[in-house]
C-alpha positions as CSV (number, residue, x, y, z in Angstrom):
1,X,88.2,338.9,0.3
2,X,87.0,342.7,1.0
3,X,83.4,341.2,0.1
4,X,83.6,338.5,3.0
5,X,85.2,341.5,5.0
6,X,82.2,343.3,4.5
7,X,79.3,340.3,5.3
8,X,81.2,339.5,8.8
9,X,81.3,342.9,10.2
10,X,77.5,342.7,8.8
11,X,77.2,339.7,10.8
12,X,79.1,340.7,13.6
13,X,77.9,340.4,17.2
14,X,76.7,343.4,18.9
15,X,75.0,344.3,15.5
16,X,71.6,344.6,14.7
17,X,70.0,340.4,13.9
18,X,70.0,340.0,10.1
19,X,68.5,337.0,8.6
20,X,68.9,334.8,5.9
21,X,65.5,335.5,4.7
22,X,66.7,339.3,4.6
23,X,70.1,339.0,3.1
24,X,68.1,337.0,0.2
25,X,65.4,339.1,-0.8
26,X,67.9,341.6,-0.6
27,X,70.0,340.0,-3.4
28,X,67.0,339.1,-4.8
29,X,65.8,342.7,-4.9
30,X,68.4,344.3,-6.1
31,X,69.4,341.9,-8.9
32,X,65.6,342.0,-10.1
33,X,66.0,346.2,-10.0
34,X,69.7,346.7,-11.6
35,X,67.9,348.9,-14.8
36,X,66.4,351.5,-12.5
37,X,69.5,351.7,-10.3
38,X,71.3,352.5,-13.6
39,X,68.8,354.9,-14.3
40,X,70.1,357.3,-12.0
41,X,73.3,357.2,-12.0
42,X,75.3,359.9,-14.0
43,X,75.5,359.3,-17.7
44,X,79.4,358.6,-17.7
45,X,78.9,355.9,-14.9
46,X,80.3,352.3,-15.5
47,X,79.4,349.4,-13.0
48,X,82.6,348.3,-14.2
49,X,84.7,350.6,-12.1
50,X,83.1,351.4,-9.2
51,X,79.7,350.4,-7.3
52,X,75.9,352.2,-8.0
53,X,74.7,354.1,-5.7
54,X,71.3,353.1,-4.0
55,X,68.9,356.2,-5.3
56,X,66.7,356.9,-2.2
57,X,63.5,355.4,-4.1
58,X,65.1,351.8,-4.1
59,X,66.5,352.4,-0.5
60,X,63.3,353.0,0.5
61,X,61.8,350.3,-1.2
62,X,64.7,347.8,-0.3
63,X,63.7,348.7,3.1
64,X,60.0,347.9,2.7
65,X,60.7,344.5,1.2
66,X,63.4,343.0,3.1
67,X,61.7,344.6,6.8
68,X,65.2,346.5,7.5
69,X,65.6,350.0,9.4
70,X,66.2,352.5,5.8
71,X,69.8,353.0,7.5
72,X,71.2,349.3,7.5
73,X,69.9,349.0,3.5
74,X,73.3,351.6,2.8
75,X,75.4,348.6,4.9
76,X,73.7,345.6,3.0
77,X,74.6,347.2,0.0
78,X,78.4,347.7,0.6
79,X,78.3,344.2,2.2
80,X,76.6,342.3,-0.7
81,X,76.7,344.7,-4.1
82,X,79.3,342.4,-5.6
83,X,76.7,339.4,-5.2
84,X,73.3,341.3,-5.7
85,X,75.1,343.2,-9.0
86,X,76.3,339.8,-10.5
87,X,73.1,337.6,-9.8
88,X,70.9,337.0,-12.7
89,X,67.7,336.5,-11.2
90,X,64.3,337.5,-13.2
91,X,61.0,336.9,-11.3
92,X,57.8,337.0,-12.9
93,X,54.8,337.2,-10.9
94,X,53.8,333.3,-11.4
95,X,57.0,332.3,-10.3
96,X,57.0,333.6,-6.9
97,X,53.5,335.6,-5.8
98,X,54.9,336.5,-2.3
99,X,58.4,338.0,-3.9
100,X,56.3,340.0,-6.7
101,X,53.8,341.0,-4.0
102,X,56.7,343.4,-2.4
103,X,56.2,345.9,-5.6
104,X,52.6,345.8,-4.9
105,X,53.0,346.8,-1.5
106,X,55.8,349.1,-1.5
107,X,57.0,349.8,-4.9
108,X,54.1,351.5,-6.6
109,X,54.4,354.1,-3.8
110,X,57.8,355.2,-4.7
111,X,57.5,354.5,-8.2
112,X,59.1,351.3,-9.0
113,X,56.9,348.8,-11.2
114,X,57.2,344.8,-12.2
């Protein structure tokens, strides 16, 4: 309930437009990254109990890739963590160029790899 809570004020009119095509590469993105946002969190931390948070490389990154202001990727997350933590989704770079293509573009800059 609290996660549609979060989408509809996400949604909300009088917010800034968000598209499909962002929400999914979102999801996409941070399902595909879950190891190096456990990376830095503190060595005690269990996704279990409470919800990552976004180091400024993958917020950064996040923002690159899904063409969002760096200051809405904070919002997406608290909106759709729930579904972008529990969706298994591995790409490979034959299996979607143009999705793989994002780490080209904007990862290696901040030092996030395939």
């Amino acid at each position: 309930m609290a996660d549609s809570h979060h989408l509809s004020r996400l949604l909300a009119p009088g917010q800034p437009t968000v598209s499909l095509t962002q929400i999914l590469k979102f999801v996409g993105y941070i399902a595909q990254l879950k190891d190096d946002i456990l990376l830095a969190q503190p060595a005690n931390f269990s996704p279990t109990r409470s919800r990552p948070v976004l180091p400024p490389t993958i917020q950064t990154f996040i923002a690159n890739a899904c063409d969002l202001p760096v200051h809405l990727v904070n919002r997406f997350w608290i909106a759709l963590a729930p579904t972008a933590w529990n969706t298994d989704i591995r790409f490979s770079p034959t299996q979607s160029p143009s999705f793989m293509s994002a780490y080209v573009t904007f990862g290696y800059q901040v030092g996030l790899g395939t």
